[in-house]
N, C-alpha and C positions, 0 to 999 in steps of 0.2 A: 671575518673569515676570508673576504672573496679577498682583501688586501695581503691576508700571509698566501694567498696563491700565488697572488701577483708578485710578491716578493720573494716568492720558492721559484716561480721560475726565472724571475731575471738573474738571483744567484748561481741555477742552473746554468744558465745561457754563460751565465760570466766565468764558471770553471768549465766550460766548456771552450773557451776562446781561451781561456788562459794556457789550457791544457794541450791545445792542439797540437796535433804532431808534426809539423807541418817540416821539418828538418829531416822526418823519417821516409825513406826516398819509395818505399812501397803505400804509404798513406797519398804522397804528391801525386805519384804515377796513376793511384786507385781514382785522383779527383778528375787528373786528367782523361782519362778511360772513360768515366760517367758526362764531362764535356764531350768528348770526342762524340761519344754513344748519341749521346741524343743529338748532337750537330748532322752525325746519318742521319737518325731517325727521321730529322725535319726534312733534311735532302732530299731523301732518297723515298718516303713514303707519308709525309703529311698532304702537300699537293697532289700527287700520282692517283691514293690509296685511300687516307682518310675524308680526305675532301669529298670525292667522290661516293665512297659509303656513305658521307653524312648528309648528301644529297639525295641519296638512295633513301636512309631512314628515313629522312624527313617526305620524301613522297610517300611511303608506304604510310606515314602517319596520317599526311593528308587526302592522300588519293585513294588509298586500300578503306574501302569499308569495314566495319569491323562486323561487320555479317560476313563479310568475306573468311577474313583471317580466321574466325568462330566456325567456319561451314567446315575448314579444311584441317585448322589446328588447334578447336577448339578444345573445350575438355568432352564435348559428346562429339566429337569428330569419329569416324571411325578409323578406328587406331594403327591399320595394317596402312590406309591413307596419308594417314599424317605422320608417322614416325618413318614411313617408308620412303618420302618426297624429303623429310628433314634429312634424315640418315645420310640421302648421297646428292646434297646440295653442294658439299667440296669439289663436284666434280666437274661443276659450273662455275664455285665462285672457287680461284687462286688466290686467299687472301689469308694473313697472318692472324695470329690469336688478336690483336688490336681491331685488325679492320672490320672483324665479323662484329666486333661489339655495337656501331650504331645499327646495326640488322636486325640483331639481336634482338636490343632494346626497343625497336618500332613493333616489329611482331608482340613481342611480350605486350608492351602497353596497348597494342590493340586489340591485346584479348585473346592470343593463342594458349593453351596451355604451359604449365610449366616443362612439363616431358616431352613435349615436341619441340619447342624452342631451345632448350639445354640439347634433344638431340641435332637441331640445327646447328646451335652455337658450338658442341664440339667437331661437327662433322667440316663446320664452314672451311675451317684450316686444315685437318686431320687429312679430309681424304682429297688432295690435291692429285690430282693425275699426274703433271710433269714432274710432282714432287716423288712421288711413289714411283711411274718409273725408271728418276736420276736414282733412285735410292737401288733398287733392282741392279741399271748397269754397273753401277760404282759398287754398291754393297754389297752385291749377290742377290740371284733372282729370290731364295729364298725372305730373305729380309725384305724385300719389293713384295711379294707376295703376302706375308704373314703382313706388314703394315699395314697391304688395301684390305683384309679379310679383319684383319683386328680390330682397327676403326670403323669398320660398316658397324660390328657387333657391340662395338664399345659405344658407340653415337645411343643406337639404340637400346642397350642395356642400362647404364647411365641417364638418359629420360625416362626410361619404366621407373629405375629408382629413386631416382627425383622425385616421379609422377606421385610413389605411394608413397614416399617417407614425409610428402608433406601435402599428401591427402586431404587432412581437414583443413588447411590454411588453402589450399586451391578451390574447394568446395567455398569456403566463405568468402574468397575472393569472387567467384565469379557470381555469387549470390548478392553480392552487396555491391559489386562492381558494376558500371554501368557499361555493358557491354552488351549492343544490339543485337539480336540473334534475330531480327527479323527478315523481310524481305529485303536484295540488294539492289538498291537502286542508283545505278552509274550514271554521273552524268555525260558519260563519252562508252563508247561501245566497248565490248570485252579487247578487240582486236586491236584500236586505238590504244588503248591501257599495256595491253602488251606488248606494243613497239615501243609505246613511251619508256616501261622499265626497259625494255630490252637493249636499246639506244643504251640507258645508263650500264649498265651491265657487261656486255660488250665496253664501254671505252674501261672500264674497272679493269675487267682480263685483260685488255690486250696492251692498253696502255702498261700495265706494269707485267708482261713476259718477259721474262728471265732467257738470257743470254745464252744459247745451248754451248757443249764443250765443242772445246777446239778438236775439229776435223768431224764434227759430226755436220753429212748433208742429208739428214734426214727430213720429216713433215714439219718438225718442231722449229728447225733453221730457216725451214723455208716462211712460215709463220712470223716468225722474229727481223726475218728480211722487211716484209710488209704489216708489221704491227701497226706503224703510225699512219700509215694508210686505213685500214680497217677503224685503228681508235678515230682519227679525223673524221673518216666518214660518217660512224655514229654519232660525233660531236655535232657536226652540219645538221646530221639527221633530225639530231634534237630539239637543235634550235629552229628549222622551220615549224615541227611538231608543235615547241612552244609556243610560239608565234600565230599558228592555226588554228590549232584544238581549247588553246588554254586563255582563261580569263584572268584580267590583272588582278583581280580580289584573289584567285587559286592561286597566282605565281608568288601573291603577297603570305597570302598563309605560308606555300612550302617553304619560301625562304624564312619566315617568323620560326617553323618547324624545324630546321636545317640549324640554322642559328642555335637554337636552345641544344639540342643534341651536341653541335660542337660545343657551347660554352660547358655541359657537365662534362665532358667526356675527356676533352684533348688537355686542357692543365693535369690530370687525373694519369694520363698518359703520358705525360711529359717527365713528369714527378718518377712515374714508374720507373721510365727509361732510365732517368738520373740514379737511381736507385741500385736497377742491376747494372748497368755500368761500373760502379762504384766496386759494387758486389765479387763481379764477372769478366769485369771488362766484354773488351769485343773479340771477336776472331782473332785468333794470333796474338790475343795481347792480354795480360791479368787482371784483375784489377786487384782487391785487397785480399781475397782467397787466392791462395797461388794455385794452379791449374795441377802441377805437380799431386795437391792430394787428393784430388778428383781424380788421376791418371789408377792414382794407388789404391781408391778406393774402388774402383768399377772391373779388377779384373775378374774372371773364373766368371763361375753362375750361382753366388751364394746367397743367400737371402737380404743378407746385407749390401752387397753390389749392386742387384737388382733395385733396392730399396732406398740406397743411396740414390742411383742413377735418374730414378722416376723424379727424387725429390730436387733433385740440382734441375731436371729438366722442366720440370712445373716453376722454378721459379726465376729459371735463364729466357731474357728475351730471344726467342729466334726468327727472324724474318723468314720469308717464303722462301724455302730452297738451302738456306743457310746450313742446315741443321745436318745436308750430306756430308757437304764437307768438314764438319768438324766433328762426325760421326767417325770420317774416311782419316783422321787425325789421331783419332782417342783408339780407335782398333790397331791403328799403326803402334799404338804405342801400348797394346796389352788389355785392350778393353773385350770382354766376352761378349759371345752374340746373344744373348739375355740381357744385359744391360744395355746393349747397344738400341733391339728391340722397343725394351723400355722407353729408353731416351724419346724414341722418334713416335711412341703413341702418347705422350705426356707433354715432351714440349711444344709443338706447334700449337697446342689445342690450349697449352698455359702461359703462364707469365706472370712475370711480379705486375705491371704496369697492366692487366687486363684485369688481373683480381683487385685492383683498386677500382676500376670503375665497376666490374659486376656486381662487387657488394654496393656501389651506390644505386645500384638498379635492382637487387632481389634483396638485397638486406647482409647482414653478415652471417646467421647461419645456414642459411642456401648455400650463400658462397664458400664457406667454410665445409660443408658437405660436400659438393661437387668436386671442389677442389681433392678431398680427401678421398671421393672413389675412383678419379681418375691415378691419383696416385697410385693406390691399392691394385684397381685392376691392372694397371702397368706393372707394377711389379708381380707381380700374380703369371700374367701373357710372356713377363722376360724369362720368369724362372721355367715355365712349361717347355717355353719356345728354342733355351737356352738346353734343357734335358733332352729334346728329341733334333736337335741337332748339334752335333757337335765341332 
């Protein structure tokens, strides 16, 4: 039997090569667009962005007690606590649906609940500050507005329903799971722990601050003037910090910790990338769906547009920031402000390339859930948002 597999797929594989359309100039363009896509991807946010988060996870693995993460996000946490710290962590970290992933996954595996960490993980991206308010001066204040108010409520709505739809699998996770709920015993003081993440944290933000628009001399310019000042300084910070506080058996663990979080996560992400690329292309460019019937399908405020809108945006990668201007694109061109809505609570918080690695870290029907109430509620938020403004 395991021989006629073997033999189904290399037949497969071989009308597959035979077949290729490789003469047909929107297939060519679609591979180039999935190249091109993940060649930013690497550039512009594996060293900046992911490195850094997986630096991040892997301390919170090895450094954060899991008394800790249990005390604040555990499942006897108290709720208005932990969904309420989760909810508006976007506003600290500026980071894409990719980058919250190793965060993500440190907390979960140390024992936080599922409903505060999914409200963590949508809020990581969602509720970006310079994101929401480029989105305000470009989109209109009201679109700025319903975005911050939507995603506070969608973070935390979305982890209630998480929490209870899979109730009894969280209950016998944390019954069989060995997750210490006892006293936290640090071996460096609260305050030391805190500069240490915050060192990282700090070079995360500021290292990857977004280029404000031309002729703005506001806080945000002034900020971006001396980003690599600020991130430098934190980097130096760190490394005396290492150097001082920390033992080589700890610096050996985080790195052993660091390593493992990149080896699942970034192939998983890369694959992604390649994927909607293919799919999507980039900014300004197609890839195998021409852009034209995404233009035709997102106009008015109908239940289908909204519906559409959520669904292309949950599975288009959007980097941090990205997602204005190609909002400030698709309204030029006939898009309603209910779909447009949509778009900007659905995509930052999804992606093809993140929902490959979440289901390797909660399983496929988590992920399949989440994914599906973000959808929902998006479309749901466009269509209201789209009736009471016109």
């Amino acid at each position: 039997m395991k021989d006629w597999k073997k033999f189904l797929y290399i037949v497969a594989a071989f009308l597959a090569c035979f077949y290729l359309p490789v003469e047909n100039l929107r297939f060519s363009n679609a591979i180039f667009e999935a190249l091109a896509l993940v060649k930013w991807y690497a550039r512009e946010h594996v060293l900046l962005c992911l490195v850094p988060a997986f630096f991040i996870a892997g301390a919170i693995s090895v450094f954060v007690s899991q008394a800790s993460v249990m005390r604040y996000f555990g499942a006897k946490a108290n709720k208005f606590l932990s969904y309420g710290v989760a909810s508006i962590s976007g506003t600290i970290l500026a980071v894409c649906s990719c980058t919250v992933l190793p965060l993500f996954s440190g907390i979960y595996k140390r024992g936080a609940g599922l409903g505060p960490a999914i409200a963590f993980l949508y809020s990581g991206p969602a509720i970006n500050v310079l994101a929401i308010i480029l989105s305000a001066r470009i989109l209109g204040w009201q679109i700025g507005f319903a975005r911050a108010i939507g995603a506070i409520i969608f973070s935390v709505v979305i982890g209630l329903l998480m929490h209870l739809i899979f109730l009894k699998e969280e209950r016998a996770r944390h019954a069989n799971g060995d997750f210490n709920v006892g006293e936290i015993n640090e071996t460096r003081s609260l305050g030391k722990t805190f500069l240490y993440f915050a060192s990282m944290v700090v070079f995360l933000v500021f290292a990857n601050w977004g280029k404000p628009l031309e002729g703005d001399h506001g806080i945000w310019s002034v900020i971006y003037q001396y980003k690599w000042w600020v991130a430098g300084f934190s980097l130096v910070a760190l490394t005396v910090m290492l150097f001082k506080w920390f033992k080589k058996y700890e610096l050996k663990q985080w790195i052993g910790a660091t390593w493992e979080f990149a080896l699942q996560i970034l192939p998983l992400l890369l694959g992604g990338v390649l994927i909607s690329g293919f799919l999507l292309g980039r900014v300004g460019h197609e890839g195998i769906i021409p852009s034209s019937w995404v233009e035709m399908l997102v106009g008015g405020n109908s239940f289908r547009a909204n519906f559409f809108s959520s669904i292309v945006a949950a599975f288009m990668y959007f980097a941090t920031l990205t997602e204005v201007p190609i909002l400030q694109g698709l309204i030029g061109s006939g898009m309603g402000k209910g779909p447009a809505l949509a778009l900007l609570l659905a995509g930052p918080a999804l992606s093809l390339p993140s929902m490959l690695v979440l289901r390797s870290i909660i399983g496929t029907k988590k992920t399949i859930v989440y994914v599906s109430l973000v959808i929902i509620m998006s479309t749901i938020m466009g269509m209201f948002f789209g009736f009471i403004v016109k």
